[in-house]
C-alpha positions in Angstrom: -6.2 16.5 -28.8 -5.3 13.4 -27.6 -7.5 14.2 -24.1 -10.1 14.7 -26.4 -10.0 11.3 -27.9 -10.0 9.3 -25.0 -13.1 10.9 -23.1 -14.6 10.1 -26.5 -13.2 6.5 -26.7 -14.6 6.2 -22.9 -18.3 7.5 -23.7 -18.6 5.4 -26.1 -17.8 2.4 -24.5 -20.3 3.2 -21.2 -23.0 4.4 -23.8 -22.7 1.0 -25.3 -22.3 -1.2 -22.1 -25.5 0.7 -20.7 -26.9 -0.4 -24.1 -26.0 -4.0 -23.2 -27.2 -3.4 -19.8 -30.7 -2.5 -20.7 -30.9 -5.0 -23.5 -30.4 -7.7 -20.6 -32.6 -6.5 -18.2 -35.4 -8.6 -16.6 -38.6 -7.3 -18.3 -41.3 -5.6 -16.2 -45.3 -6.5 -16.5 -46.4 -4.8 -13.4 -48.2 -1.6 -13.5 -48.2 1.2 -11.3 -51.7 0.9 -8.8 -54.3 2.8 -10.9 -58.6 3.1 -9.9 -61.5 4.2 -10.9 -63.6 6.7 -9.5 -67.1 4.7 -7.9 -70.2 6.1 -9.8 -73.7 6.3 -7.7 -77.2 8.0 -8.1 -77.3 5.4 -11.7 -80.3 4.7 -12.9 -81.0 1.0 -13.1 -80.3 -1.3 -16.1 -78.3 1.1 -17.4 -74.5 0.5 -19.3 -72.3 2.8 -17.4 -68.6 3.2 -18.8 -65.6 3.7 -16.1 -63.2 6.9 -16.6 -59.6 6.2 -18.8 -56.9 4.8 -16.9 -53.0 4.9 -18.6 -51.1 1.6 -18.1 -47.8 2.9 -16.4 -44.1 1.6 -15.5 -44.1 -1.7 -17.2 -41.8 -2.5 -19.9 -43.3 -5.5 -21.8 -47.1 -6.6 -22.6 -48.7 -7.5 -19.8 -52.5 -9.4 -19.4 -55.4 -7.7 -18.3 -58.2 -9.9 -17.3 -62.1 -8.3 -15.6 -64.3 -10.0 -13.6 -68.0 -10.7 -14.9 -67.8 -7.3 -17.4 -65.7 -6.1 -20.5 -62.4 -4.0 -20.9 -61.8 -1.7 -23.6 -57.8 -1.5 -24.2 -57.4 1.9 -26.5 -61.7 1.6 -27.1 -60.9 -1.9 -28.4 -63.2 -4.0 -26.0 -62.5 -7.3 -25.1 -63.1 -9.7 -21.8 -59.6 -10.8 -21.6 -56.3 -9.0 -23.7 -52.9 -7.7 -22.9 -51.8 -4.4 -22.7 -48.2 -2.3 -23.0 -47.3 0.6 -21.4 -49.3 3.7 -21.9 -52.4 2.1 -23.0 -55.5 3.6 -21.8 -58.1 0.9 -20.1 -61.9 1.4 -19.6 -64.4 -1.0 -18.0 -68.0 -1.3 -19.7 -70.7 -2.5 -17.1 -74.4 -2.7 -16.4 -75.7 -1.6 -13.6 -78.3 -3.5 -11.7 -82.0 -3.8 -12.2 -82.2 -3.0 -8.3 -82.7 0.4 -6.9 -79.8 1.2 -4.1 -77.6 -1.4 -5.4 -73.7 -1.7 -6.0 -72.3 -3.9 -8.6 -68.7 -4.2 -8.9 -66.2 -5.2 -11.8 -62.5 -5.7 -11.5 -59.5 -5.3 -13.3 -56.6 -6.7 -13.3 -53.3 -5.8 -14.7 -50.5 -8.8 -14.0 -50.9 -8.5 -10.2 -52.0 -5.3 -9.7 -56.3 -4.8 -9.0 -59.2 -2.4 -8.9 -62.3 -2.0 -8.3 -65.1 0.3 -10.6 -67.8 0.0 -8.4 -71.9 1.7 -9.7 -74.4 2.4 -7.5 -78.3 2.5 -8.5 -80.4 5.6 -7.3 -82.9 5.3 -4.9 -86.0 4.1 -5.7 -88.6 7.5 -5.7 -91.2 5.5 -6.9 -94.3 5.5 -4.2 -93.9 1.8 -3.0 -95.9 2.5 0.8 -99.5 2.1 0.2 -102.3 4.4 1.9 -103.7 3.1 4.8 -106.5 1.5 4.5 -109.7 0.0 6.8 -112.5 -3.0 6.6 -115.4 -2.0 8.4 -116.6 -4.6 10.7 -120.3 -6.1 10.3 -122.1 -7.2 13.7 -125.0 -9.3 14.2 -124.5 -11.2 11.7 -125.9 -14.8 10.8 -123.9 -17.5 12.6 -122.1 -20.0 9.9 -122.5 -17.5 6.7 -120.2 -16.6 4.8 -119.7 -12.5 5.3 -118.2 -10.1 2.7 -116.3 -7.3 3.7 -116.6 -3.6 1.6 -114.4 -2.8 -0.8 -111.1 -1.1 -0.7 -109.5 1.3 -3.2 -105.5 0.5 -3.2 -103.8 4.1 -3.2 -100.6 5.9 -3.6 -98.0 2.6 -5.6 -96.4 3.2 -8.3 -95.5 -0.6 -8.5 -97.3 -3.7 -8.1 -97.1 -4.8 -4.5 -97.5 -8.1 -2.9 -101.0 -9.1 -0.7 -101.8 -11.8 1.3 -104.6 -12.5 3.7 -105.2 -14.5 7.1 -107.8 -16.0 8.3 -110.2 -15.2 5.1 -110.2 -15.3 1.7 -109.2 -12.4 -0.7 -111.1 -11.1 -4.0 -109.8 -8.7 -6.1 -111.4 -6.6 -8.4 -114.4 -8.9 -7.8 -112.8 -12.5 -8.0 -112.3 -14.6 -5.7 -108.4 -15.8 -5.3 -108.1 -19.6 -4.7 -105.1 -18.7 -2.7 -103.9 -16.6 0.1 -101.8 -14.6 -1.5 -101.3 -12.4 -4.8 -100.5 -8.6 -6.3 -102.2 -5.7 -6.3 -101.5 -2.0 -7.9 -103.0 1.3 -7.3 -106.9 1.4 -7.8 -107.5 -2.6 -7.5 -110.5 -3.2 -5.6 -109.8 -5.5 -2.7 -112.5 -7.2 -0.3 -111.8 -10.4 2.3 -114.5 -12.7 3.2 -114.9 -15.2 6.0 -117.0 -17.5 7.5 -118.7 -16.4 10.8 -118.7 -18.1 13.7 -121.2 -21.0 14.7 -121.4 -19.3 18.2 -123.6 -16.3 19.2 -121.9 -13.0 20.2 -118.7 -14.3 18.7 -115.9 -12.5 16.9 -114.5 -13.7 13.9 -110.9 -12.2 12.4 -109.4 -11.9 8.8 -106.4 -9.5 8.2 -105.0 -8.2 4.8 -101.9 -6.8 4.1 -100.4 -5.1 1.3 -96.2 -5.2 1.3 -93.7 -3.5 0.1 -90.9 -1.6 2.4 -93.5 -1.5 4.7 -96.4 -3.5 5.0 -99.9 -1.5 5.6 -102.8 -4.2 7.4 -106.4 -4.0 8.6 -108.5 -6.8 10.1 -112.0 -7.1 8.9 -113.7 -8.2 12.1 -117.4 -9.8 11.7 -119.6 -10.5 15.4 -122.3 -13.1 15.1 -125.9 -12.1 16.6 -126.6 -12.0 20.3 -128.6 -15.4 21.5 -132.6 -13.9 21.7 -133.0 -16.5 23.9 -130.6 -14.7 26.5 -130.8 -11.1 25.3 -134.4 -11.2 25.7 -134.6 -13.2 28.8 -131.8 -11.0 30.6 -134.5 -8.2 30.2 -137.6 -10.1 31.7 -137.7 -9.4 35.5 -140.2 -9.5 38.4 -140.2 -6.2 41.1 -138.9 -6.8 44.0 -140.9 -6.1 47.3 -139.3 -4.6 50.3 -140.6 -4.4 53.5 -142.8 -7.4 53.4 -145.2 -8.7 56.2 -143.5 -11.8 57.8 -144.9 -15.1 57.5 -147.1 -13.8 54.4 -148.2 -15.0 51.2 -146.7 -12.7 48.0 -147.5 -12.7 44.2 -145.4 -11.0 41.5 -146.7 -9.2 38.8 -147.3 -10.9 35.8 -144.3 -10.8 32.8 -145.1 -11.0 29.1 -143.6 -14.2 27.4 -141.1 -13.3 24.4 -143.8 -13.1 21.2 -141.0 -15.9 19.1 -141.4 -18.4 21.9 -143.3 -21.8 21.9 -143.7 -25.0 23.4 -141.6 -23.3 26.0 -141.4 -25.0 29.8 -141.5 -23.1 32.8 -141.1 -25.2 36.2 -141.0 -22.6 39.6 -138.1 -23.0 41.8 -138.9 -21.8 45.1 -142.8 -21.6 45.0 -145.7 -22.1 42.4 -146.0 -20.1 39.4 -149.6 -19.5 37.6 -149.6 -18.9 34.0 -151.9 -16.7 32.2 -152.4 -18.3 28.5 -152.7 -15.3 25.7 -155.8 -17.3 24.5 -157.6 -18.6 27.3 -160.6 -16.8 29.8 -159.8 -20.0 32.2 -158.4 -18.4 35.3 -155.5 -20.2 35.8 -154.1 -22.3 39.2 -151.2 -22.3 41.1 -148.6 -25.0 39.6 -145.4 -26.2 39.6 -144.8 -26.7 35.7 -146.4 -25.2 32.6 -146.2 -25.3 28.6 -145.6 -21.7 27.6 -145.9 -19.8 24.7 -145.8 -16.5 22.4 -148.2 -13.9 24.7 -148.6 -15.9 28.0 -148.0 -14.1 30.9 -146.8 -15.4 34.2 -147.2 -15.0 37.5 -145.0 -16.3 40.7 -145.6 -16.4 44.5 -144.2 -17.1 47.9 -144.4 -16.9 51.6 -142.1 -14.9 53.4 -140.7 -16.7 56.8 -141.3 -15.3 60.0 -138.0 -13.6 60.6 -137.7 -9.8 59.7 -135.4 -8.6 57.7 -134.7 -11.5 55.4 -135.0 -11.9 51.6 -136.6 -14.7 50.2 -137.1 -15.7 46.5 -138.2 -17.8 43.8 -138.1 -18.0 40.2 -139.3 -18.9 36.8 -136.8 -21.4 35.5 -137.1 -21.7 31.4 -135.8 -24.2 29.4 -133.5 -25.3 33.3 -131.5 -22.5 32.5 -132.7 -19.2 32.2 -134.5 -17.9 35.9 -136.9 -14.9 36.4 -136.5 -14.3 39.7 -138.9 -12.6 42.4 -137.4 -11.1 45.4 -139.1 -10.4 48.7 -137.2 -8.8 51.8 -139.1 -8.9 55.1 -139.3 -5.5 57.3 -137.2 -4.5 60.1 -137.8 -5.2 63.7 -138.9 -1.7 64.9 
């Protein structure tokens, strides 16, 4: 019996110095490491709620503080509280207004951090826009202002961002004071420009329409060719081959362009004799005549006495454009 009350008088006394113990010891505010499991494939703009984490292995109330968003503490939500052991913690976010994006909060308990991070879907709108073309204009008038055809914008499902180069843009039939605006899906789009002051010149705008990836086409516009050259580079005397040395040749007679007038024509070589359209005068050999619309004109020389040589002389409009006749002397047999 008395055994008996001494193991009882010596549990008592450790079951109340481990009371004491406890009682004394230094109280603990840090958790055990918790997370939160990522979300993706989240629509956009959307509040998205974390999954319940239990506060673990602390003995006293500890603060819990999240960055940017709001904490529920057992569905009581607030931006900054404590929390005791075994409370169950959520984070309350919105996700961004950008497709493919990640936005992150974080929670901290004492010293102890993690991250709930969301993740917007990709964006399965159609943002590339069908191609699309400007069909140049040639032979146009030089210093106008040229229009292009219009454009159908095709296949976006959002409004998409054009700018233009070199021209000026109109949209749905205005005119934009600017080189730059928006455009969605069946806007009418057109670029205009000013064509060059030059003959046979080219002159460049390009339009784009961007999004991920930027679709462009150049409306190209090509002033007239000069008539003064086109129509002179066609005008040409025959050539004669096998000509008699030390002898007098004549051409045969060329039609003056029917939009000429007042036109001079000086020979360069030899004489030239010009047939007016309205005159029965036969004409003589000269050096310089007043052309117009319908004459016709003639030009000679005298080959030199040396076989196989070519010889020539022209009709020089305006000092710059020449009709030239060639004559090549036989062969020495």
């Amino acid at each position: 019996m008395r055994t008996k009350k001494i193991v009882s008088i010596i549990s008592a006394i450790a079951f109340i110095a481990n009371g004491l113990a406890l009682s004394y010891a230094e109280e603990v505010t840090t958790p055990k490491q918790f997370s939160f499991i990522a979300k993706t494939n989240v629509p956009v703009n959307t509040e998205v709620t974390s999954n319940a984490i239990s506060v673990k292995w602390i003995t006293a109330p500890s603060p819990i503080t999240v960055s940017w968003w709001t904490v529920s503490v057992n569905w009581d939500i607030m931006t900054s509280w404590t929390v005791k052991n075994s409370d169950v913690v959520k984070v309350k976010m919105i996700s961004s207004q950008n497709y493919s994006t990640t936005t992150v909060a974080t929670v901290t308990i004492w010293w102890v951090s993690a991250n709930f991070k969301v993740t917007t879907k990709r964006d399965s709108r159609r943002t590339i826009p069908n191609s699309f073309r400007f069909s140049p204009k040639n032979n146009v008038e030089l210093g106008t202002w040229i229009t292009s055809w219009n454009i159908t914008v095709g296949w976006l499902d959002v409004e998409a961002p054009i700018t233009v180069s070199g021209g000026t843009l109109i949209i749905n039939g205005s005119a934009i004071s600017w080189n730059s605006s928006t455009v969605r899906t069946w806007n009418k789009v057109a670029v205009r420009l000013i064509s060059s002051p030059e003959f046979s010149t080219k002159t460049r705008a390009s339009v784009t329409i961007w999004t991920w990836s930027g679709k462009t086409s150049t409306f190209t516009v090509t002033t007239k060719k000069d008539r003064i050259i086109s129509d002179f580079l066609r005008l040409k005397y025959t050539a004669v081959n096998w000509a008699e040395l030390d002898l007098e040749y004549a051409s045969k007679l060329i039609t003056i362009p029917s939009w000429v007038t007042g036109m001079t024509v000086t020979g360069s070589g030899w004489m030239i004799k010009i047939y007016q359209k309205w005159s029965t005068t036969i004409p003589s050999w000269a050096t310089s005549w007043t052309v117009s619309a319908g004459d016709k004109i003639r030009i000679k020389l005298t080959t030199p006495n040396t076989y196989g040589t070519i010889s020539q002389a022209a009709a020089v409009i305006w000092e710059k454009y020449n009709i030239v006749f060639k004559v090549k002397t036989k062969i020495k047999e």
